[in-house]
Structure formats: C-alpha cells, structure tokens
C-alpha positions as CSV (number, residue, x, y, z in Angstrom):
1,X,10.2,26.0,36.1
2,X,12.0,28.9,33.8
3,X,9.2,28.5,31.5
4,X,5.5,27.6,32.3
5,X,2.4,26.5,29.9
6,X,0.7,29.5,29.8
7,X,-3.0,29.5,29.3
8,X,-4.9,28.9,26.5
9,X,-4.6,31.6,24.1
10,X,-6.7,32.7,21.0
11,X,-5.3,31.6,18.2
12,X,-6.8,32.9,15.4
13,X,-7.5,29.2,13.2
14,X,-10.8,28.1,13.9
15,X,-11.1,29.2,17.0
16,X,-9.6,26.6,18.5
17,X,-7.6,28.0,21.4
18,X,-3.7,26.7,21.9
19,X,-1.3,26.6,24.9
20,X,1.5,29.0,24.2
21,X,4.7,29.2,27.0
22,X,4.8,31.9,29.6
23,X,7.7,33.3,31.0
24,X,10.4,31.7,28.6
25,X,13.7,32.5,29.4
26,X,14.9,33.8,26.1
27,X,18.6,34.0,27.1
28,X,18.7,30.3,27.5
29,X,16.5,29.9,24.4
30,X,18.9,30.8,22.7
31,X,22.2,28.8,20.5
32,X,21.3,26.2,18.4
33,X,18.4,23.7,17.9
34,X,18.2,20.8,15.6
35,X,14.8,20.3,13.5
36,X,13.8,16.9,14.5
37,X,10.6,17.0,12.5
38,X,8.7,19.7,10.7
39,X,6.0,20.3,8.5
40,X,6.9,20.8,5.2
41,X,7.7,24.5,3.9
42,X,8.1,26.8,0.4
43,X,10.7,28.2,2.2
44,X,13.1,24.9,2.9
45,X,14.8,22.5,0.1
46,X,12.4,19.3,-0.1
47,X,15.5,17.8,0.2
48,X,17.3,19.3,2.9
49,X,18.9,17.4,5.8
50,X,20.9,19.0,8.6
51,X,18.4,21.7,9.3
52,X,19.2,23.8,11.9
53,X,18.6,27.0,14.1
54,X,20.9,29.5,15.8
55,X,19.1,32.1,18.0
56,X,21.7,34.8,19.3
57,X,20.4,37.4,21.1
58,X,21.5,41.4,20.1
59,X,22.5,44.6,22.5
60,X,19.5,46.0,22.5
61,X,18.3,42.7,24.2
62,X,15.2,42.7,23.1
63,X,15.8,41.1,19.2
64,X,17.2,37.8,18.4
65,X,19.5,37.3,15.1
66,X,17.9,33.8,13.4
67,X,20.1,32.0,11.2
68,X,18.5,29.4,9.1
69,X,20.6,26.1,7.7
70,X,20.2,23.2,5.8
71,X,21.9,20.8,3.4
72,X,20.7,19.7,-0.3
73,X,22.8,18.1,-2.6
74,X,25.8,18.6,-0.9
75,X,25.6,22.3,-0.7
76,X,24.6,24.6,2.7
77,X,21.7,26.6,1.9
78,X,21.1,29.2,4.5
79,X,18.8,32.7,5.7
80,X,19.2,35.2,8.2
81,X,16.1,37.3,10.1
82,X,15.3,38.6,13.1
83,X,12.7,37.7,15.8
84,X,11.3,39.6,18.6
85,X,8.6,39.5,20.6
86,X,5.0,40.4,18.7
87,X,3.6,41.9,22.3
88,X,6.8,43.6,24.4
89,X,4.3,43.3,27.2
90,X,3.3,39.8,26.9
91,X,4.6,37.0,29.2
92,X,3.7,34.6,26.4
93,X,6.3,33.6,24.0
94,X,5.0,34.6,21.1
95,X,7.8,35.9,18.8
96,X,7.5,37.2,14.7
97,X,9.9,36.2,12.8
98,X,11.2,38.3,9.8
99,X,13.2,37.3,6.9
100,X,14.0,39.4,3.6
101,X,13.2,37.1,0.3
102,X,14.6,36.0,-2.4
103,X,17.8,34.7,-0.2
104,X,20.6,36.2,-3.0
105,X,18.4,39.4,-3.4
106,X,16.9,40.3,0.1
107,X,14.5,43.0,-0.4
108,X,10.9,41.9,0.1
109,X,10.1,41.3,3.8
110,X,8.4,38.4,5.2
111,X,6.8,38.2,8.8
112,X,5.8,35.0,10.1
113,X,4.5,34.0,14.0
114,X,6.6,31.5,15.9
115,X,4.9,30.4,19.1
116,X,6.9,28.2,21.8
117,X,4.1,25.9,22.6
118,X,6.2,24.0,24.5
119,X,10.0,23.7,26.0
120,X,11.7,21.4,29.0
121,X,12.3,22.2,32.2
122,X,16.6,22.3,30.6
123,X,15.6,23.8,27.1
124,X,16.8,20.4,25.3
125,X,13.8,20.1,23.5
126,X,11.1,22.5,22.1
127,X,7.8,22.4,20.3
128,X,7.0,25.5,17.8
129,X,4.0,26.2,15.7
130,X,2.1,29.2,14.4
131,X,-1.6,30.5,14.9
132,X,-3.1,29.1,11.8
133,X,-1.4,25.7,12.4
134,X,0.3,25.6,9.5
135,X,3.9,25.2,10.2
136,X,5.4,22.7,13.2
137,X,8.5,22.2,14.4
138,X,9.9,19.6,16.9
139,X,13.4,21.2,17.9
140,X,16.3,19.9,20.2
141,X,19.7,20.5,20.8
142,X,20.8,17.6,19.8
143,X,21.1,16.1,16.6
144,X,18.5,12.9,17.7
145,X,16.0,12.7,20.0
146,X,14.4,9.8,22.5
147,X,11.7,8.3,20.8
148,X,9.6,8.6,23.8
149,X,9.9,12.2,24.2
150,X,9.4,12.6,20.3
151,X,6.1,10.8,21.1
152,X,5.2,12.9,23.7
153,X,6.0,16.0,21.7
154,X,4.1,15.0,18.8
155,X,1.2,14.1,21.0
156,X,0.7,17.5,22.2
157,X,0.7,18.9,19.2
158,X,-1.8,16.8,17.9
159,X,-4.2,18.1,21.9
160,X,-3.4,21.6,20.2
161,X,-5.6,21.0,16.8
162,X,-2.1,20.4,14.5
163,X,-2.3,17.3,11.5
164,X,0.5,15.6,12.9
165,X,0.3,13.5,9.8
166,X,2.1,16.2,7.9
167,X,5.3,15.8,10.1
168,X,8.4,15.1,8.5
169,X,11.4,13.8,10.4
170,X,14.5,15.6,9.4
171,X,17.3,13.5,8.4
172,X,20.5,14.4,11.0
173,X,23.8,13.3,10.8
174,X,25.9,12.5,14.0
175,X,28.5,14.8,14.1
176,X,26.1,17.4,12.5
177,X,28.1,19.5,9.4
178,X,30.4,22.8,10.0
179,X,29.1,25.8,8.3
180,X,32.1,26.5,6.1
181,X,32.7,22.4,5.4
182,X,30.8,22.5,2.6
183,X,30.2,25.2,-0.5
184,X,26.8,27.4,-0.2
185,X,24.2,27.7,-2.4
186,X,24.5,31.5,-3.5
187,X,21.8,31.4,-6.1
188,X,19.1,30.6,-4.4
189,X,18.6,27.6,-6.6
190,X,16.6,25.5,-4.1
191,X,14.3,28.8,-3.5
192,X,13.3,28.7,-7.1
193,X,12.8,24.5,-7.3
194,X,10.6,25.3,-4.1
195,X,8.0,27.6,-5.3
196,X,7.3,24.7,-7.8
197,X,6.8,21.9,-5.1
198,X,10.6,20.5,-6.4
C-alpha cells in the first residue's frame, strides 16, 4: 500500500485517540478532489455547490499550494493557502493548513489541522478531519461517488468519535464547472453572509 493506517494517534478532543495515515504519498495526493460531503463551515457559502480542492505541490517540495472553490448563486467563490506538514519528521499525514482572511483583504492568518484519516489504495477517495472533530470531509476525484464506499467512509468516521449526523452531501454537477466559466465573487460577499449563519 502507498499509504497505510497509521496507529492511533492522540488527538487532542476528549482523549479519544483517532487513526491518522502513515506514509501518504503526497505527490499523488495531489490535483483535485471533489467534496462529497462535509460538515458545515464559517468559512464556505451555505449554499455552495461544486466545492472543490486542488493540491499542487511547490519547489521546495515540502509545501503544497491549496486552492479552495465553490459556487453560490451563480458566482465562483474561491481561497488560496498553503499546507505542509505540522511534524517534518512525522510519517503521519498530518498537514496545517494556512489561509489569509478576509478573501478580498488577505492579511490576518488562519492555521487549521487537516488530518488524512483515510485514502485508497489509487487515491480516488479520501477521508479528512481535524483533532477536535470539528470539520469532516469525504473527498474523491470524481464528481460522485458509489454509495457503498460513501457508506463505508462515513462509517469510519463515525469508529473515529465524529457526529456523522452533521454531514452534508455537496451538490456536484456532472461535467463539474471551469474556473473562468463563471464571474467570481470579489467581495467576499458570501464571507460576510457566513459569519452570520446566512
């Protein structure tokens, strides 16, 4: 396997400890991921449809470039960061992600944890959450996923101590959007409506 379950690790919510991958191949981690499903955020449209990730990795090999989209109300709403790994000499993939808020006025820096808790054997499909269990993802390369594996997906994350009741599926549409198809948000409007649960 490219990428193995790694043993339980600490994870800081309740005590509860969580299985976090080991050994993940970040070069094939990388391109772009669909959200499936995800716990709703502050810092996404309520919504937002098309979500998306693209992971590219940079020279110095060691940082990934994030770039964040989604859709809502016809407009493509997007933020950049970085990610790299929060131990350089850690097997386990855990990763900190940084973004620079508000999206039209980057200049106050926000850090969050992204754990792979799980990812295939082909990196198709990936499971992503955080120590305090307060964000989830269910990612895939593709724009749907079998209903099976969705299953399985969300079952594990419920064995690792997440409220899979919170899961939202993310509407997708089949062929998924082009970037520059559609005119961007450069207000940050839906930031705004977010902070008050709109």
């Amino acid at each position: 396997m490219a990428a193995e379950e790694g043993e339980k690790a600490k994870s800081g919510g309740g005590g509860q400890q969580m299985t976090v991958v080991r050994g993940l191949d970040v070069a094939r981690y990388m391109g772009r991921w669909y959200e499936i499903a995800s716990f709703p955020s502050f810092f996404q449209p309520r919504d937002g449809r098309d979500t998306r990730a693209t992971y590219r990795l940079l020279e110095d090999g060691a940082t990934v470039h994030v770039l964040n989209e989604t859709w809502s109300k016809g407009k493509r709403d997007y933020i950049e960061g970085t990610a790299y790994k929060a131990d350089p000499g850690s097997d386990e993939a855990k990763l900190k992600v940084k973004f620079y808020l508000p999206p039209f006025l980057p200049i106050v820096p926000v850090v969050g944890d992204y754990w792979v808790l799980y990812v295939d054997d082909d990196y198709q499909y990936a499971l992503v959450g955080e120590p305090r269990r307060k964000n989830l993802w269910i990612l895939c390369r593709k724009t749907s996923i079998d209903e099976d594996v969705y299953n399985q997906l969300v079952e594990r994350a419920k064995e690792e101590g997440y409220d899979v009741s919170k899961l939202h599926r993310t509407p997708q549409d089949d062929p998924p959007p082009e970037s520059d198809a559609a005119p961007t948000d450069t207000k940050g409007v839906w930031w705004f409506k977010s902070l008050f649960g709109k």
